[in-house]
N, C-alpha and C positions, 0 to 999 in steps of 0.2 A: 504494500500500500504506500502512495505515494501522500505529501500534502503539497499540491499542487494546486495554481492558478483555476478557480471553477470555469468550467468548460461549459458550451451552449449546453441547455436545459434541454432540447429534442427529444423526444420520446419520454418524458416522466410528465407527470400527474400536475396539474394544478396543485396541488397540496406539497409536492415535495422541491416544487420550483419555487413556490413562495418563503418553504423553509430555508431552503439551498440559500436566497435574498436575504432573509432577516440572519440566517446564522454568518454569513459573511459581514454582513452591516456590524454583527454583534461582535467579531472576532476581532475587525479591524481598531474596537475600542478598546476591548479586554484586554488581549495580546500582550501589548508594550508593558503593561505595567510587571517591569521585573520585581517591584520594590515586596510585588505578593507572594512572590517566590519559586523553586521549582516544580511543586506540587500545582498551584495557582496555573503556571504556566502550560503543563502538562492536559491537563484539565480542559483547557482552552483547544489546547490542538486535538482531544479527542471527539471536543463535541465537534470542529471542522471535521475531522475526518468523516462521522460520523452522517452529516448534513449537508457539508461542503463537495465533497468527494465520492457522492456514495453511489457513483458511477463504477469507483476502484471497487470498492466496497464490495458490489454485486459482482462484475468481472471475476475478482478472487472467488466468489462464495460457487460461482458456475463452474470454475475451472475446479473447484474443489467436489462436485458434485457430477462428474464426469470420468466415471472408470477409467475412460481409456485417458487419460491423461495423469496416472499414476503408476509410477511413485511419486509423491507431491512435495519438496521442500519451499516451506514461503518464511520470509521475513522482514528486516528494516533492519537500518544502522544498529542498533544493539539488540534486536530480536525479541525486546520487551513492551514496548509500546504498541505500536500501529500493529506488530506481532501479536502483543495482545488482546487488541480490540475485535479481531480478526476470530481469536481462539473464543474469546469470550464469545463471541453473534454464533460459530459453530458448536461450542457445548450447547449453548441454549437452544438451540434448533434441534440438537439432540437427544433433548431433553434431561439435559444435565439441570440439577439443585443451586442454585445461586452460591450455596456454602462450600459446594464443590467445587464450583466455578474459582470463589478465591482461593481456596485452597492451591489449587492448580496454578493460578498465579501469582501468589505469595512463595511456593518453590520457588520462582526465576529466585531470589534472593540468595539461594542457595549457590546461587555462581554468578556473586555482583563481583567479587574480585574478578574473577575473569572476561566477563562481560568488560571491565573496567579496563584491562589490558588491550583487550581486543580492540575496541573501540582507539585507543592511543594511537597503537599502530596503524590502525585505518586512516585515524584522522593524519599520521605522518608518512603515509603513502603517498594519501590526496596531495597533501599539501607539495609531496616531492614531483607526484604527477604536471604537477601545474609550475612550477620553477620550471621543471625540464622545459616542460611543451610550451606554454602559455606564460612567460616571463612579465609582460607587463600585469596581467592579472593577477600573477603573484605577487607584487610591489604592494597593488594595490589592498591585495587579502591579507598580507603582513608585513607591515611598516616595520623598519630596522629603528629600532630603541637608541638613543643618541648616546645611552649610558655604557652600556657594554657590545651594542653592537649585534645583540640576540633577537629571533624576529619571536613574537607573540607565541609562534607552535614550540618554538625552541627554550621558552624560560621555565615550562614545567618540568623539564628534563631531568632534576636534580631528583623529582622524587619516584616514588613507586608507583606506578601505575595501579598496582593492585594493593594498594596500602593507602595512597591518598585518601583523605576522605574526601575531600571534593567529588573526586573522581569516583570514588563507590557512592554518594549520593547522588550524583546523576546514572546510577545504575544500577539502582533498585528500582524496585515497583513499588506502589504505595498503596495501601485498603482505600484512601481515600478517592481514587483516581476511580477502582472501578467500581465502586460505592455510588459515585456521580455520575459515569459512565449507565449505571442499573438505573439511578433516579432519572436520566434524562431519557432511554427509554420506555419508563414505564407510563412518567409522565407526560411528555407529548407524543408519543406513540403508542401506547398501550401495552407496552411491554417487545420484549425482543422479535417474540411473531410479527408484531402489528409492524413491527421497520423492518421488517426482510418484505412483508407483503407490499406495504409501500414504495418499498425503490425497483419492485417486479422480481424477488424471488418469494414465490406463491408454495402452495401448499404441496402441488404437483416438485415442487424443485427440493423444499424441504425432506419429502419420501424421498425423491432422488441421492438427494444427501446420506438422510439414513440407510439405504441400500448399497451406500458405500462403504460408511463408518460405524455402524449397526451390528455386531455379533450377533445370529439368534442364541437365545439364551437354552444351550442344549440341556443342562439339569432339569430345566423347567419342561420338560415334554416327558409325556409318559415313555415308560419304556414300549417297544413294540412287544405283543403277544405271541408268544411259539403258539405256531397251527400246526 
């Protein structure tokens, strides 16, 4: 899932064009204000993904519910977020228990140092990708420090990636995020069904889902009778 520039409205609903408008309206004012934090901030990009995107949204959830296109790996920069929002709309379709739901995403926690790692080098790939190739945009993405001569990617270097805490609190996941993520479907949508049916994955796509990700439950069937 991407959070990307919203795209023409073409084929959705008056209801979910209108939402698509006021949650961009809303996002554009919320957003900036870092002084709320990174939870505050998190928060924000989920109700866009959510609303703004949710063109991605369905895309993923078809590609997910399409046999012949698995075995399925999907993610995001640290594979907790937009990853998560993602997991959560497919338990619930599943019909996974909300207590479940976080459960399953309170683990990522269980590997924020490494999430924390990962993420470093990524972001010191990118940043090498763009020196090589793209020079003046590198100038521009990291000014050289008048003091020692270090560009912005280069002054954390001193510590541990997977020790910083900076660095592991942007890499965790927090109860609060899909706490608000549950409250913002339930309340203007009616819950997790009512937003898969409106952005047009319908009842017919959900079985299809299930028929993918669904075990029949073999204990629960009688045994067959010797004739």
């Amino acid at each position: 899932l991407s959070k990307k520039a919203r795209e023409e409205d073409k084929g959705f609903s008056p209801l979910v064009t209108a939402r698509r408008k006021a949650c961009l309206e809303w996002y554009v004012q919320m957003s900036p204000m870092e002084e709320n934090g990174l939870v505050h901030s998190l928060c924000c990009t989920m109700r866009y993904i959510l609303f703004v995107n949710c063109d991605e949204v369905l895309r993923a959830l078809r590609i997910l519910a399409d046999p012949a296109n698995y075995p399925v790996a999907y993610g995001c920069t640290a594979g907790k977020d937009r990853t998560g929002i993602l997991g959560q709309l497919v338990l619930s379709a599943l019909g996974v228990g909300d207590e479940d739901i976080l459960a399953d995403y309170l683990a990522t926690n269980d590997s924020s140092a490494h999430i924390a790692a990962c993420n470093k080098v990524a972001i010191g790939m990118y940043f090498e990708e763009v020196r090589e190739k793209r020079p003046r945009e590198y100038k521009m993405l990291v000014p050289e420090s008048a003091e020692d001569g270090k560009d912005a990617r280069q002054k954390g270097d001193d510590d541990s990636a997977a020790t910083s805490e900076e660095n592991l609190a942007g890499s965790r996941v927090y109860e609060e995020i899909l706490r608000y993520t549950r409250h913002l479907l339930e309340t203007e949508c009616g819950g997790a069904d009512g937003y898969l049916e409106s952005i047009g994955f319908g009842a017919r796509d959900v079985a299809a889902l299930r028929g993918v990700l669904v075990e029949p439950d073999t204990a629960a069937e009688p045994p067959t009778p010797n004739l």
